[in-house]
N, C-alpha and C positions, 0 to 999 in steps of 0.2 A: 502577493505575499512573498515576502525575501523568508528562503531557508535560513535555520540557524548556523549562524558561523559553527564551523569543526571548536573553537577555542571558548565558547560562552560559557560549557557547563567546568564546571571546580575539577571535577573528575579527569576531565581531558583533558584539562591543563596540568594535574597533576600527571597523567601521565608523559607530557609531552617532555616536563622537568623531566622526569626518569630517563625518557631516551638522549636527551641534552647531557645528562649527566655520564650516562653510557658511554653518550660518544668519547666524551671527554675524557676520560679514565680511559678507553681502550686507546687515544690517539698518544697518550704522554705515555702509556705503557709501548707503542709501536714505536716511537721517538724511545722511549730511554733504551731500548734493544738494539735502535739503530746503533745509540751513541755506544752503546758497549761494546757494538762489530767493530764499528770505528776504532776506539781505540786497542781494540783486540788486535787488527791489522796494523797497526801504528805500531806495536810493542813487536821487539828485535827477535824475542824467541817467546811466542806465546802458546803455551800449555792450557786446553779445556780444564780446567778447575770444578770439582763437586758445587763449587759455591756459583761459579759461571753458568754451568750446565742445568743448577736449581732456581735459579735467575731466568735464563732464557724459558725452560717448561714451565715456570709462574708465569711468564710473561705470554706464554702460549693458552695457554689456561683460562687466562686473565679474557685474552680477546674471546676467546673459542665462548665462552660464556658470557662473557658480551652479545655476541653473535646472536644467542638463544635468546638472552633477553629480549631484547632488540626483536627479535619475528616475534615473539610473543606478547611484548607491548601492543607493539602495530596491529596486531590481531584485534586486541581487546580494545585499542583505540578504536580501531574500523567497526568491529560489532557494538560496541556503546553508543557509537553517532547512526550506523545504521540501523541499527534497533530503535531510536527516537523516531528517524524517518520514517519507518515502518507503521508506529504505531500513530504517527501525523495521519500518515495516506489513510490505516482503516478508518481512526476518527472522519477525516474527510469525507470518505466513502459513504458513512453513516449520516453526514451530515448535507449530501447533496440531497435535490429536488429527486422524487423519486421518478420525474420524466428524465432523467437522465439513467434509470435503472436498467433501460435498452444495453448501452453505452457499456455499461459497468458488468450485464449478465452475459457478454458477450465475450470476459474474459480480455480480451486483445489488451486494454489500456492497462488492468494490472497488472498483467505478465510482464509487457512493457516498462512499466514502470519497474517492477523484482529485476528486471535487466539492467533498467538504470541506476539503481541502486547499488546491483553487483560492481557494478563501474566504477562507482564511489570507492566502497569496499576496496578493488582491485587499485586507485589511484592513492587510498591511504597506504595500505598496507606497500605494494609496489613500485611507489612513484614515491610517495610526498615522505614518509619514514625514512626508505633508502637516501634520499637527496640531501634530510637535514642531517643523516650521521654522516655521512661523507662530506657531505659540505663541512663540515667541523673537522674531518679528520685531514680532508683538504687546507683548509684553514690552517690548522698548526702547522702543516707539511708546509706549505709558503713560509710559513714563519720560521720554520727550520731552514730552508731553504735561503733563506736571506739571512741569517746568521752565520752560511759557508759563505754564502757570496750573494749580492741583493742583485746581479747580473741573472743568475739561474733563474729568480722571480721575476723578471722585468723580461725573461725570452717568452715566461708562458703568456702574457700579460695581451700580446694581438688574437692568440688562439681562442681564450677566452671569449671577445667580443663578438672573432668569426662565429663561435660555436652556438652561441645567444641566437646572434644576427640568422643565422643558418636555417634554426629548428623552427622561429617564427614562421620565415617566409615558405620554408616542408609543413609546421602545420595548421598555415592556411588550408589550405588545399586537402589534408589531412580533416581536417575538421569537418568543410563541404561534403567530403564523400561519406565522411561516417552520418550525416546528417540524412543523405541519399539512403542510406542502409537503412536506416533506422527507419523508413517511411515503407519502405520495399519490405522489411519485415514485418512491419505493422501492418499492410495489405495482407502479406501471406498467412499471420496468425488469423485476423476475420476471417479470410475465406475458411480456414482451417476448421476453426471452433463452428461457423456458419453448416458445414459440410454435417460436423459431427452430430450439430443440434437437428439440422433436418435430414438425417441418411434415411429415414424413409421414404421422403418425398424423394429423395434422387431414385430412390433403387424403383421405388412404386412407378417412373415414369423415365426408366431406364437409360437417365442422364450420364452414366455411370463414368464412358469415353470422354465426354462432354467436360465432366469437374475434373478429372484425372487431368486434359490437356489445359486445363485452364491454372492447376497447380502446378507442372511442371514447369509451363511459361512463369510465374511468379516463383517458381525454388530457383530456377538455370537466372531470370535477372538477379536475387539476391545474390546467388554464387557470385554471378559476374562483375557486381558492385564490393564483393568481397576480392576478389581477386585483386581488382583496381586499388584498394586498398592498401591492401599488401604490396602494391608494388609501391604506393607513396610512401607507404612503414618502412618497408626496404629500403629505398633510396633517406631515410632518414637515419635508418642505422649504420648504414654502409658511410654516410657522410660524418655523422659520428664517432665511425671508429676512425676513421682515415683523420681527424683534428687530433683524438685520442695520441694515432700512432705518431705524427707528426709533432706534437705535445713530446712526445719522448725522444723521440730524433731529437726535436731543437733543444732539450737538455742534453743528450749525447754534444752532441754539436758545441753547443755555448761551453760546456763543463772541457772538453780538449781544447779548445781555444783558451780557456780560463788556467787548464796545466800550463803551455806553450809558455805564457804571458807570466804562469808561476804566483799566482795569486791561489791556487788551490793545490793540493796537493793529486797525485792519482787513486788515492784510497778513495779520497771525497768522493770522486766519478762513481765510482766502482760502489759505497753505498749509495748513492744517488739514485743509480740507475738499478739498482736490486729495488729499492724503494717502490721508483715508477713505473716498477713492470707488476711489482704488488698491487700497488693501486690501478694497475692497468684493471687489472683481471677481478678488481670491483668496480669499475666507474661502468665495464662494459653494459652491466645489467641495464645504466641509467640508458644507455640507447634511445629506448622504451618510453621513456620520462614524459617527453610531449604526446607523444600518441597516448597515453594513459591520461594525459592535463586535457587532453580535445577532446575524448572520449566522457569522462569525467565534469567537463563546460557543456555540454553536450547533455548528459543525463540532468547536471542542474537545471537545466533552462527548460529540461519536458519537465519537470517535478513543479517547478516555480509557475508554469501554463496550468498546470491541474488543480494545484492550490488555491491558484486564481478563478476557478470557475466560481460561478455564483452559488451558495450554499442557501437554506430556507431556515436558516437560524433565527429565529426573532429575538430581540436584546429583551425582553418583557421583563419585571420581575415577582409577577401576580403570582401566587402558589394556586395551585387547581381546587376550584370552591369545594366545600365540604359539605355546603348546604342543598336542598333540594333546588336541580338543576332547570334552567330558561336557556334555552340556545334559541339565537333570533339570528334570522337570514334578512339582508334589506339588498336588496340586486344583485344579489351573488350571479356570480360566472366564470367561469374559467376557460378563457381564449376560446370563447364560442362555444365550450361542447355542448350547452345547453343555454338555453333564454335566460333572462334576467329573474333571479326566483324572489319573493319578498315571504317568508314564512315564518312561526314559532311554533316552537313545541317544547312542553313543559316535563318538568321530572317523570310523569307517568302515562303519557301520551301512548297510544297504537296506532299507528299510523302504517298506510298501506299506502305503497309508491308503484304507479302504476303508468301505462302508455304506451307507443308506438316504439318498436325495435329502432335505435335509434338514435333516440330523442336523449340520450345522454343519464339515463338512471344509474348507470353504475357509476358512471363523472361521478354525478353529485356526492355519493354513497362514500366515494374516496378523499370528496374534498371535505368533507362532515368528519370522515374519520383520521384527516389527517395527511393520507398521501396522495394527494393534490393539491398544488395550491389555487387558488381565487384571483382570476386576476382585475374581477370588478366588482365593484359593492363591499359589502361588510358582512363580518362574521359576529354576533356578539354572543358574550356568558354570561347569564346574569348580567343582562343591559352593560357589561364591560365589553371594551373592544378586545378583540384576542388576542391582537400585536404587543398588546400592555401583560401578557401572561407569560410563565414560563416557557423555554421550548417542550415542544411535544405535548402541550396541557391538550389537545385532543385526543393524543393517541390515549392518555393516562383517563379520558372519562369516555373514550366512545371505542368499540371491537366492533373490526368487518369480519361477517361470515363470507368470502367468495374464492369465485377457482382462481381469484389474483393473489389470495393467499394460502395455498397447500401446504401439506403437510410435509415436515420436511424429513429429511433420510436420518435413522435412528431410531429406539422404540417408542412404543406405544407412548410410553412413561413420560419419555422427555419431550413427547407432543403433547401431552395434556397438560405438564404444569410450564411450559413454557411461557413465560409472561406470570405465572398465577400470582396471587395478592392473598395473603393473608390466610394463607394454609393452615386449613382443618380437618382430620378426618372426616369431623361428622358434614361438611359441606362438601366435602369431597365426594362422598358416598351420594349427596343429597344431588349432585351433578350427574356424577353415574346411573345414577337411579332415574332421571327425569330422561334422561340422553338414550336409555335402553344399552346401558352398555355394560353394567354389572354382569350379569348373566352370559354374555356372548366370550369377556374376559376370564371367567374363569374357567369356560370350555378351552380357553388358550394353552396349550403346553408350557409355555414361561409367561402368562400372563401378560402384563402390563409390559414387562423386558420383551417382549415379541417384536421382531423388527420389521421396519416400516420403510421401506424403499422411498426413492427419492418422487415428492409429489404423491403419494400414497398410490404406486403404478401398483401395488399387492394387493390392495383391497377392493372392495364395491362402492361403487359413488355410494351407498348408502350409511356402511361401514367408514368411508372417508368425512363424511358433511357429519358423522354425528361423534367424530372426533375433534370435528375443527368447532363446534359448536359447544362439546365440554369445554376445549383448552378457552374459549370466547367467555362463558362463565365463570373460570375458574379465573378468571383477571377481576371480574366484579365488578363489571362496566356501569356505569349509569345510563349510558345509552348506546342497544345492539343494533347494529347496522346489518341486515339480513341481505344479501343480494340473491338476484336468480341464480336458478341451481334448479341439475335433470334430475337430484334425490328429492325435490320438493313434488315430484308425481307420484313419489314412492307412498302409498300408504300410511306406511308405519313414521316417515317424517311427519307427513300430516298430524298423526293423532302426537307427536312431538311438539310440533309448532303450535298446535293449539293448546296445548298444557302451559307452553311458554308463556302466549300470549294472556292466559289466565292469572299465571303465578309469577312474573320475571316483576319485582318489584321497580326497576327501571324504565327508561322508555323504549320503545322498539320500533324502528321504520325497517320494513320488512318489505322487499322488491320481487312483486311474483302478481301474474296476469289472472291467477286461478286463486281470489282469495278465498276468507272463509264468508260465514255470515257476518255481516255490517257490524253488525251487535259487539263486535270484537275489537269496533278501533275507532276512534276517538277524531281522524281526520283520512280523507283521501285526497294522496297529490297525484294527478293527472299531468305527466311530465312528457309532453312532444319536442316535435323538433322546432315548434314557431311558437310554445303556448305553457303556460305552466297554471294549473286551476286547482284550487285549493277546494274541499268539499268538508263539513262539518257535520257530524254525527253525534246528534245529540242522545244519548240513550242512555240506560242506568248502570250505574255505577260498578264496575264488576268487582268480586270482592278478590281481594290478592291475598295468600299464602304466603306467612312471613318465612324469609330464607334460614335455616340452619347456621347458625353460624361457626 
C-alpha cells in the first residue's frame, strides 16, 4: 500500500497555494526595498522622507507577517496530513489478524511508528515549507540579479550543481545510519516495555543487575549510532555552509570585476551583497533539508511495511442474518491448534465443550467468535459461506466470555455498556438482575462510576467474570461463547450459569470440565489434541424466559 501523496486532498492544495502566494508577495515586497535603497544611494543628496520611511516599515511589516503566516500554514499543513496518517494506522491496527495483537500490545511498533510520523511532521513543517518559500524568493533574486548583470547569475549557476551533487552523496550514508538507529531503538523500546510488562518476574527471581546491564548495552549502542550520526549531519552542514559562503564570495568577486570592467556601477555591489548576506542567514536553516528528506524516506518506507501487513478484511457483502441462527463447521482448523472439527449448532443449542488441557478449546472458542482465523475448512451461516458476509458478521452475532478479554481501565459503567445493542432500562436491570450485580452496586459509593483498574486487578475473579458476562449480554448475542474461568468453581457462578443456561434465548457453548446435569445441553464436544467427538443429547425440551426487552 502507497501512502497518500502530501498534494491529493483539496485542503492541502489549497494551502500550498497560500504559502506560493506568501512567498511571492514577500519576495516583490524584498525586491521593491531593494530597488528603493538603490536608488536612494544613486540620488546626489538623499533625505529619509515620512513617505520613504513609511514605505520601508510597510515593507517590513509586510515580510515579518509573512513570516507568521508561513510557520503557521506549515503547521496546519503538517497536522492535516499527519492527522490522516494517524487515523490510517489506528484503522490498520483494528484491522489486523488479532495473531499479530502480540506485536501491537507490546507498544514498540506504534511508538515507532508516532516517531515516524513526527518525521513527517518535522520534514513538512522544517524542510519541504522552508525550501518552497525560499526557493521562490531565490527564484526572483536570480531574476533580479540578471537584470543588474546575467554574469552575477551565471557565477552562482556551478555552486548550485556542487550543492545538489554534494548532499546526495552526504545523505546516502546519512540515510544508512538513521536506518541503524531506528532498529537499535526498536530493540531498546521491546526490551523496555518487555521489562515493564513483566517487572515481577524480574524482581521475583532477582534478575534485576542482569536487565539493568543488558539496557545499558542497548541505551550506550543507540547513543553511539546517534553520535555517528551527527557527525555525518555535521559534515553536511558545514559543507553547506562553506557552498553558502562561497555563493557569496563569487558574487563579491564577479560584481568587482563587473565595476572594474564598468558594466555595473559600485551601489549594485553594495545592494547585492546586503541582499546575500540577507538570504545568507535564511538559506542557513535549509543545512537541515536533506537530513530531514532521509529521515522522512525513511519513516515513509516503515509506514508503507505496516500498511502492507496482511489485514483479515473480508470483501463480503451479506448483512448479519436476522433470522434464527445455523452455524455449520465442515473441517475447521486453525494452523493445527486443534483437529479438523465438522459440527452444527442451531439458534438454541447448549452445548458443553469439553477435553484434555490442550487440545485447543479456547482456539476454537475464538475462531467461532471471531478472533482467529480458520485456516482449513469452512465456516458457514445459515448454509452461506462467511467470506460472502460483512466484516466482523461474527463478532456482531457471537460474545466470548474469557481472561483474553478483560475488563478494561475506567468504570463500572463503561464496562457494562461497552459494545451494548439496543439499550433499555428495563433489560438492563433484567441483566443486572440475572448477573447478581444490582445489589453489590448499590453497596458501591459511586455505583456503576466506581472505577475499574486496568484487567479488573481491583476486583474478585468473581466480581470480574460477572461483569464481563453482563457487558456479554447487554451486546445481545445470538450466540455466547463461555470459555474456562477459576469464578466457574465459585458457587454463586454456578447458580449464574445455570439460570443462563435455562433462560438465554440464544445458543450457548460453554467450555468447563465440571458441567452441570446433561439435561442442560443439547450436544457434547469432546475436543483433544488427536480427536474431536460430537455426543447428542436427546432430552425434553427446556422451557426458556422471554428477555425484557
Amino acid at each position: 500500500m502507497k501512502i497518500h501523496a502530501l498534494l491529493l486532498d483539496k485542503v492541502r492544495q489549497c494551502l500550498l497555494l497560500a504559502l506560493v502566494t506568501i512567498a511571492i508577495v514577500q519576495s516583490l515586497c524584498l525586491m521593491g526595498m531593494i530597488y528603493q535603497a538603490k536608488q536612494s544611494l544613486q540620488a546626489s543628496n538623499f533625505t529619509p522622507s515620512f513617505y520613504w520611511l513609511g514605505f520601508a516599515f510597510l515593507g517590513i511589516l509586510v515580510i515579518a507577517t509573512g513570516r507568521y503566516c508561513e510557520r503557521y500554514i506549515a503547521e496546519q499543513l503538517a497536522q492535516q496530513y499527519v492527522n490522516e496518517l494517524r487515523q490510517s494506522v489506528f484503522l490498520k491496527v483494528l484491522q489486523l489478524p488479532i495473531s499479530d495483537s502480540s506485536m501491537i500490545n507490546k507498544g514498540g511498533t506504534l511508538l515507532r511508528l508516532t516517531g515516524d510520523m513526527a518525521a513527517i511532521r518535522n520534514w513538512i513543517v522544517s524542510g519541504l515549507v522552508p525550501a518552497i518559500v525560499l526557493g521562490i524568493w531565490l527564484l526572483i533574486a536570480l531574476i533580479g540579479l540578471s537584470r543588474i548583470n546575467p554574469l552575477l547569475t551565471a557565477s552562482l549557476t556551478p555552486l548550485i550543481v556542487i550543492i545538489f551533487t554534494g548532499n546526495y552523496l552526504i545523505g546516502k550514508h546519512l540515510y544508512e545510519r538513521s536506518k541503524h538507529i531506528r532498529r537499535t531503538r526498536g530493540r531498546l523500546i521491546r526490551n523496555v516495555t518487555e521489562q515493564l510488562r513483566e517487572i515481577r518476574i524480574i524482581k521475583a527471581f532477582n534478575q534485576i543487575s542482569r536487565e539493568r546491564k543488558r539496557f545499558n548495552e542497548q541505551s550506550r549502542l543507540l547513543s553511539t549510532g546517534n553520535i555517528k550520526r551527527a557527525s555525518i549531519s555535521g559534515i553536511s552542514r558545514g559543507f553547506n555552509e562553506a557552498v553558502l559562503g562561497t555563493g557569496v564570495l563569487a558574487l563579491f568577486i564577479t560584481g568587482l570585476w563587473l565595476v572594474k570592467q564598468q558594466e555595473i556601477k559600485p551601489e549594485d555591489v553594495a545592494i547585492v551583497m546586503t541582499a546575500a548576506l540577507y538570504f545568507l542567514s535564511h538559506l542557513r536553516p535549509l543545512s537541515r533539508l536533506y537530513e530531514l528528506w532521509t529521515l522522512k524516506k525513511l519513516a515513509i518506507h516503515q509506514l508503507e511495511y505496516f500498511f502492507n501487513r496482511k489485514d483479515n478484511i473480508s470483501i463480503g457483502t451479506k448483512k448479519r442474518p436476522s433470522k434464527i441462527l445455523t452455524i455449520q463447521l465442515d473441517k475447521l482448523q486453525s494452523n493445527q491448534r486443534f483437529p479438523p472439527i465438522s459440527a452444527e449448532l442451531t439458534g438454541s443449542d447448549r452445548i458443553r465443550l469439553c477435553g484434555q488441557t490442550g487440545g485447543g478449546k479456547s482456539s476454537l472458542l475464538s475462531v467461532l467468535a471471531g478472533l482467529l482465523d480458520y485456516t482449513n475448512g469452512e465456516m458457514k451461516v445459515n448454509n452461506i459461506a462467511l467470506s460472502t458476509f460483512q466484516p466482523f458478521v461474527t463478532s456482531q452475532l457471537t460474545t466470548l466470555i474469557s481472561q483474553q478479554m478483560p475488563l478494561l481501565r475506567g468504570t463500572i459503567r463503561k464496562n457494562l455498556f461497552y459494545g451494548a445493542r439496543q439499550k433499555s432500562d428495563r433489560y438492563t436491570q433484567h441483566v443486572l438482575s440475572m448477573c447478581n450485580l444490582e445489589r453489590w452496586l448499590t453497596q458501591l459509593p459511586t455505583g456503576m462510576d466506581t472505577r475499574v483498574q486496568e484487567n479488573g486487578s481491583n476486583l474478585s475473579a468473581s466480581q470480574n467474570y460477572k461483569i464481563m458476562l453482563a457487558r456479554a449480554l447487554l451486546r445481545r448475542p445470538k450466540v455466547l461463547l463461555i470459555d474456562t474461568d477459576a469464578a466457574h468453581h465459585d458457587d454463586e457462578i454456578k447458580i449464574i450459569t445455570l439460570k443462563l443456561l435455562k433462560t438465554f434465548e440464544g445458543a450457548i457453548i460453554i467450555c468447563s470440565e465440571q458441567g452441570f446435569n446433561y439435561q442442560y445441553y443439547d450436544q457434547i464436544w469432546e475436543l483433544n489434541k488427536e480427536s474431536f467427538r460430537i455426543t447428542h443429547l436427546p432430552h425434553e425440551s427446556n422451557s426458556t424466559t422471554t428477555r425484557p426487552q
